[in-house]
C-alpha positions as CSV (number, residue, x, y, z in Angstrom):
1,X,27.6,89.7,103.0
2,X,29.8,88.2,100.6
3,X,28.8,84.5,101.4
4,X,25.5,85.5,101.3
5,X,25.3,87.2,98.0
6,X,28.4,85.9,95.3
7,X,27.7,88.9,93.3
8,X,29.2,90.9,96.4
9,X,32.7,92.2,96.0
10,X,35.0,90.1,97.8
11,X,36.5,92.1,101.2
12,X,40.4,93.1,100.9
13,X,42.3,91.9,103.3
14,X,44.7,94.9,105.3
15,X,48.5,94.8,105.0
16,X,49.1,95.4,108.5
17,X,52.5,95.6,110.2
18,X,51.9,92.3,111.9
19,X,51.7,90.8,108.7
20,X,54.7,92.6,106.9
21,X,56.6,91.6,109.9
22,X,55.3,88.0,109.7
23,X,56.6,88.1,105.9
24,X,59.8,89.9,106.4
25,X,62.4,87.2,105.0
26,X,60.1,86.7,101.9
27,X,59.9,90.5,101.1
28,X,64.0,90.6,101.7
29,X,64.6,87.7,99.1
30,X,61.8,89.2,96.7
31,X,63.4,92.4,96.9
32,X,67.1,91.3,96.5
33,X,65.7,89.7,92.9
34,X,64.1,92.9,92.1
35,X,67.3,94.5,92.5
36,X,69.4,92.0,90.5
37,X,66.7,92.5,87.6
38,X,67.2,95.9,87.4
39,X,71.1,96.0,88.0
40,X,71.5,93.4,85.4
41,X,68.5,93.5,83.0
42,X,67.3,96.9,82.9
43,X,70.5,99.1,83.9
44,X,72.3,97.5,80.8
45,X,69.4,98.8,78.4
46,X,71.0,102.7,78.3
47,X,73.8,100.9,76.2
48,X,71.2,100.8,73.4
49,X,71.5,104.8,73.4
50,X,74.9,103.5,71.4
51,X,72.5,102.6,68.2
52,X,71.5,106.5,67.9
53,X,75.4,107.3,68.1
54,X,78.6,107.4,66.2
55,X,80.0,106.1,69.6
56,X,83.6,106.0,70.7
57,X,85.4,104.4,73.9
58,X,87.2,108.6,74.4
59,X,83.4,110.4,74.3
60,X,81.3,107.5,75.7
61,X,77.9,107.0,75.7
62,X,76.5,110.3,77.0
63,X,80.1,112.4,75.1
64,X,79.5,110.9,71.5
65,X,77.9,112.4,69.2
66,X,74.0,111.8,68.1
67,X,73.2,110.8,64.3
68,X,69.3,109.6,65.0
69,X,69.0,106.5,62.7
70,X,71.6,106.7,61.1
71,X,73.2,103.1,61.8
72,X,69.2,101.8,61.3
73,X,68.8,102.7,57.4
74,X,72.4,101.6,56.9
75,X,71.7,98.6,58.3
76,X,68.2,98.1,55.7
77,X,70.3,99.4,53.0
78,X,73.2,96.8,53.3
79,X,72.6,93.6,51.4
80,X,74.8,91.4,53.5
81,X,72.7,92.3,56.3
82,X,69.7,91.7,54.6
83,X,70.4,88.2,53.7
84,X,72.0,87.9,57.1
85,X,68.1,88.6,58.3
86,X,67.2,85.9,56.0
87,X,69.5,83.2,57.0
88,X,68.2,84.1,61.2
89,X,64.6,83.9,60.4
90,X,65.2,80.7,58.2
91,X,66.9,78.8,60.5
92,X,65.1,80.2,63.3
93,X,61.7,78.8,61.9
94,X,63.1,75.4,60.6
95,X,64.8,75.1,64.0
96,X,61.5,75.6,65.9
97,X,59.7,73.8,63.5
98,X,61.5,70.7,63.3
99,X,62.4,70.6,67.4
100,X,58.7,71.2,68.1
101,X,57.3,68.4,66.4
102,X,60.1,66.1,67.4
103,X,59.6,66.4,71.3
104,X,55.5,66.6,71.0
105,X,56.4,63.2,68.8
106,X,58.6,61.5,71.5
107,X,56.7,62.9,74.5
108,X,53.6,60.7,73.1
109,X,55.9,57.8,71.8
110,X,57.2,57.3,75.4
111,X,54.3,57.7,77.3
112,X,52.9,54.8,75.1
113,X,55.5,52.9,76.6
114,X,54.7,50.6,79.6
115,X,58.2,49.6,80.6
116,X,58.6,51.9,83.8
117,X,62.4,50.9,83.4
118,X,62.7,51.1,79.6
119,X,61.0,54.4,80.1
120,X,63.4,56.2,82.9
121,X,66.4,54.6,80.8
122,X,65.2,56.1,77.2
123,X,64.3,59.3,79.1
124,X,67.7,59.7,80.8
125,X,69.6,58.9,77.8
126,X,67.8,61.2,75.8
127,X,68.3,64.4,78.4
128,X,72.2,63.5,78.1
129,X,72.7,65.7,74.8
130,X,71.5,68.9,76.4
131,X,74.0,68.7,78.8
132,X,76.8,69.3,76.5
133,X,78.5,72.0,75.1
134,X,77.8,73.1,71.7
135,X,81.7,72.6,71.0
136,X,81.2,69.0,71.5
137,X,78.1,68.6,69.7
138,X,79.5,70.5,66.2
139,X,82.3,68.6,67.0
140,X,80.1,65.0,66.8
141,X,77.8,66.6,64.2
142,X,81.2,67.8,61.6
143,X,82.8,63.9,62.6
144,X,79.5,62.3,61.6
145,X,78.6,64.2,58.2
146,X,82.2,64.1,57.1
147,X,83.4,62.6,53.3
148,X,84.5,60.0,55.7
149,X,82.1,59.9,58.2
150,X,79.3,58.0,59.6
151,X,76.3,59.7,57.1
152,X,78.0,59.2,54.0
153,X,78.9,55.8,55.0
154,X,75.4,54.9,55.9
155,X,73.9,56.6,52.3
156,X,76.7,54.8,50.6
157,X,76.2,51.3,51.8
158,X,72.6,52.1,51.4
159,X,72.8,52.7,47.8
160,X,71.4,55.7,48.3
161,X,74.7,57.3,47.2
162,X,77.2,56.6,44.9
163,X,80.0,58.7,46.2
164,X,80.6,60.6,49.6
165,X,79.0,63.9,50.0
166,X,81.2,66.9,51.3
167,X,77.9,68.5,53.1
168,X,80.2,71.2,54.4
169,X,81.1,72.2,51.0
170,X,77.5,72.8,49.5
171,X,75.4,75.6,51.2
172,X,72.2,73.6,50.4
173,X,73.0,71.3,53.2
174,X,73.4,73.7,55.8
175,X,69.9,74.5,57.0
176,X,69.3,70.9,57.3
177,X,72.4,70.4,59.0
178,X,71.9,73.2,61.9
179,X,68.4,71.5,62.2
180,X,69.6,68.1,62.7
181,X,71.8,69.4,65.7
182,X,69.2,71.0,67.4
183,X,66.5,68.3,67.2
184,X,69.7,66.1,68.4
185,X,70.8,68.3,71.4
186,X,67.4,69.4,72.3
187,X,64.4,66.9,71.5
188,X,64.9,64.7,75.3
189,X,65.1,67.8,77.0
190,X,62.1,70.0,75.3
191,X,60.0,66.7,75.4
192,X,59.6,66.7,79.5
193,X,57.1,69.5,79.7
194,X,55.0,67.5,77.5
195,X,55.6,64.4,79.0
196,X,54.2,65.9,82.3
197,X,51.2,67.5,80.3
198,X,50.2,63.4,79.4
199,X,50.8,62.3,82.3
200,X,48.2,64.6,83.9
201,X,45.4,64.2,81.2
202,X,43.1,62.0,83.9
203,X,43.3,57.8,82.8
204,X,39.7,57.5,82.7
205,X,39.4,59.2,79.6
206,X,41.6,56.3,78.1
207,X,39.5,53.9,79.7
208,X,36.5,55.3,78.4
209,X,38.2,55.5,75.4
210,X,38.9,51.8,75.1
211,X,35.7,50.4,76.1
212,X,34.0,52.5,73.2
213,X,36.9,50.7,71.2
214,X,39.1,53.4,70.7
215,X,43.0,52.1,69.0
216,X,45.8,53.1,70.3
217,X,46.0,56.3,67.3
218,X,42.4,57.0,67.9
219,X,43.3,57.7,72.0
220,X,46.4,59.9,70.4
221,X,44.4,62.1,68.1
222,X,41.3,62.4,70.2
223,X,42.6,62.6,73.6
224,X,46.1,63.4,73.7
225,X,46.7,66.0,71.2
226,X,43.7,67.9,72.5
227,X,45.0,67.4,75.8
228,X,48.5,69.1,74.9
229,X,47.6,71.9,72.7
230,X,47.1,74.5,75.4
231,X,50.6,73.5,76.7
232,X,51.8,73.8,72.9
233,X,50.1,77.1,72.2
234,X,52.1,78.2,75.0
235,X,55.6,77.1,74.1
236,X,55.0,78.1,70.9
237,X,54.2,81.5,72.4
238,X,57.4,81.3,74.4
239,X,59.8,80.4,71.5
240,X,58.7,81.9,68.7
241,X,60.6,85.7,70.0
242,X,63.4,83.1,69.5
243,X,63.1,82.7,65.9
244,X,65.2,85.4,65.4
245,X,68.0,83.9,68.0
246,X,68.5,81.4,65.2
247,X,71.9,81.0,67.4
248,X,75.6,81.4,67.3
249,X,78.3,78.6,68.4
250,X,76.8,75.9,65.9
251,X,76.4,78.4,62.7
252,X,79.6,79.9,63.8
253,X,81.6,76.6,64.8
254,X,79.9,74.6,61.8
255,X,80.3,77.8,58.8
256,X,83.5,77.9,57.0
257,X,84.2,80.2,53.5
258,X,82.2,78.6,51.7
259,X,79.2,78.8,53.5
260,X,78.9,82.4,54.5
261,X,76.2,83.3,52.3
262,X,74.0,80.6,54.4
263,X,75.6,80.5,57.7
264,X,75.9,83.9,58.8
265,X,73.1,85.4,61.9
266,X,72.7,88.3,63.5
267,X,75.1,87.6,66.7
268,X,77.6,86.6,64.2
269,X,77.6,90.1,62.0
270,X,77.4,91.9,65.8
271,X,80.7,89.6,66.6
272,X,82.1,90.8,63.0
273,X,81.0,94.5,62.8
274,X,80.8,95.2,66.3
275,X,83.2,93.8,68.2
276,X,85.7,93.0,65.8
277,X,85.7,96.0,63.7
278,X,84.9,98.3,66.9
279,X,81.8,100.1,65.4
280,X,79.8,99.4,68.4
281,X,76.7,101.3,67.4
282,X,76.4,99.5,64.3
283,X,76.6,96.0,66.2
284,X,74.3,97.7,68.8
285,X,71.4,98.8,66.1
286,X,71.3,95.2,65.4
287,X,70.9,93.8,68.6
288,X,68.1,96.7,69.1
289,X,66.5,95.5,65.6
290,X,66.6,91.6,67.0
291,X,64.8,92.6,70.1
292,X,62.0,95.1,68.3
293,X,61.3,91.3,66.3
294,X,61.2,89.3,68.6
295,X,58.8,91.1,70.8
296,X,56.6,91.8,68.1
297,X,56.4,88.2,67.3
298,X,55.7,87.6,71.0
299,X,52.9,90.0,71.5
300,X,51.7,89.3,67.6
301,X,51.2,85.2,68.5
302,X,49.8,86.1,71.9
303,X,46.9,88.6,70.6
304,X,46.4,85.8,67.8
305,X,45.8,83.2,70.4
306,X,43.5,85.7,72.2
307,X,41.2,85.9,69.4
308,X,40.9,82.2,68.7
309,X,40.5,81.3,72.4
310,X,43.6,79.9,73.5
311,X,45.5,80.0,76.0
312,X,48.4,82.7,76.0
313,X,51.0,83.7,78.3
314,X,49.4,87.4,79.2
């Protein structure tokens, strides 16, 4: 009946034992990952009851004693974390700003280029940086933007500058700084996903494109950017909860004294407060606070990409 009328619910088919049995190894490995989620995603979450605590190691989580939101409203009434909130969401948006439009920009710059060779060898040079450890990179990044280093050299024999720069001595630099890492570390690596988004936009529509007397720039705007913004509506979706994982090793292995007031994040003050001055419900209310944002930004960008007709992630 369904063939004959498409209106017709479609018939479900019955999980039988024969089919259950037929599917036993995929069941077992499905259900060995549902287990690992909950041991080690959700089974971790009754830690947060530490945030509604004055919690010590002798009472424990279910011993100490309850003081509702108590670590919450110190938390909002404490300036440092207040601009603490301010240097995360900062650098979290200048960080997804600035790698964004660098890897949609390179994803489109090398698929422009025809060289199959020159291609796989700028690609595989570019997904290098990823691979190493943040030590190494703020380790390259503090060598390079040194009084003596590369930068200042460069701006010097420019003109650009008179004298070196200490950019490690002026918090106005920092932002910038954390940026430039990021877009260095990340931009090969973030740029595949749209690589493989041109690469399946179908060539006719170029060759169309062409004989009409389309430029080069006039194929970009008009048929790849439209042919990537689903895929970037989607990523964007994906990273903007991590606005407010503005990170940790490069603010914490590039910061020094001087640049506390700019450098400081979340994870650092929950490194400072909660691990190293033991108050692990105050270090826990933060990490609570972080996740409440970034879920909200998740589910905030999503419904905003309903409305407009987008795609979105659920």
């Amino acid at each position: 009946m369904s063939l004959m009328n498409p209106s017709a619910p479609a018939l479900k088919e019955k999980t039988t034992k024969a089919e259950i049995k037929r599917q036993s190894v995929l069941l077992i490995i499905a259900a060995l990952y549902v287990v690992y989620g909950i041991i080690f995603y959700y089974l971790p979450l009754v830690g947060w009851l530490m945030a509604f605590q004055t919690y010590t190691l002798k009472g424990g989580i279910f011993g100490s004693e309850w003081v509702g939101l108590k670590w919450f409203k110190f938390l909002f009434t404490d300036d440092t974390f207040v601009r603490i909130i301010r240097n995360t969401l900062a650098m979290g948006v200048i960080n997804l700003v600035a790698t964004t439009v660098t890897a949609i920009g390179f994803a489109i710059l090398l698929s422009e280029v025809k060289n199959i060779w020159g291609k796989k060898l700028v690609q595989t040079i570019s997904y290098l940086p990823h691979f190493l450890s943040w030590i190494v990179v703020t380790s390259i990044v503090h060598e390079a933007f040194s009084t003596e280093g590369m930068i200042n050299e460069l701006l010097v024999n420019l003109h650009i500058l008179k004298t070196p720069i200490s950019f490690f001595s002026h918090t106005q630099y920092f932002w910038p700084i954390v940026a430039i890492s990021n877009v260095w570390k990340e931009t090969g690596w973030n740029a595949i996903i749209y690589l493989a988004t041109i690469t399946s936009i179908d060539p006719s529509l170029y060759e169309a494109a062409a004989m009409d007397g389309a430029g080069r720039w006039q194929k970009i705007k008009h048929i790849t950017f439209p042919g990537l913004r689903s895929t970037i509506i989607i990523l964007l979706i994906m990273n903007i909860g991590n606005v407010i994982n503005a990170g940790f090793e490069v603010q914490y292995l590039l910061g020094n004294g001087l640049l506390q007031s700019v450098s400081q994040t979340i994870d650092i003050y929950v490194l400072k407060y909660g691990v190293g001055k033991m108050n692990y419900s105050l270090g826990t209310a933060a990490g609570v606070f972080k996740t409440f944002v970034s879920m909200t930004l998740i589910f905030l960008f999503n419904f905003i990409a309903k409305k407009t007709g987008d795609e979105r992630l659920f």
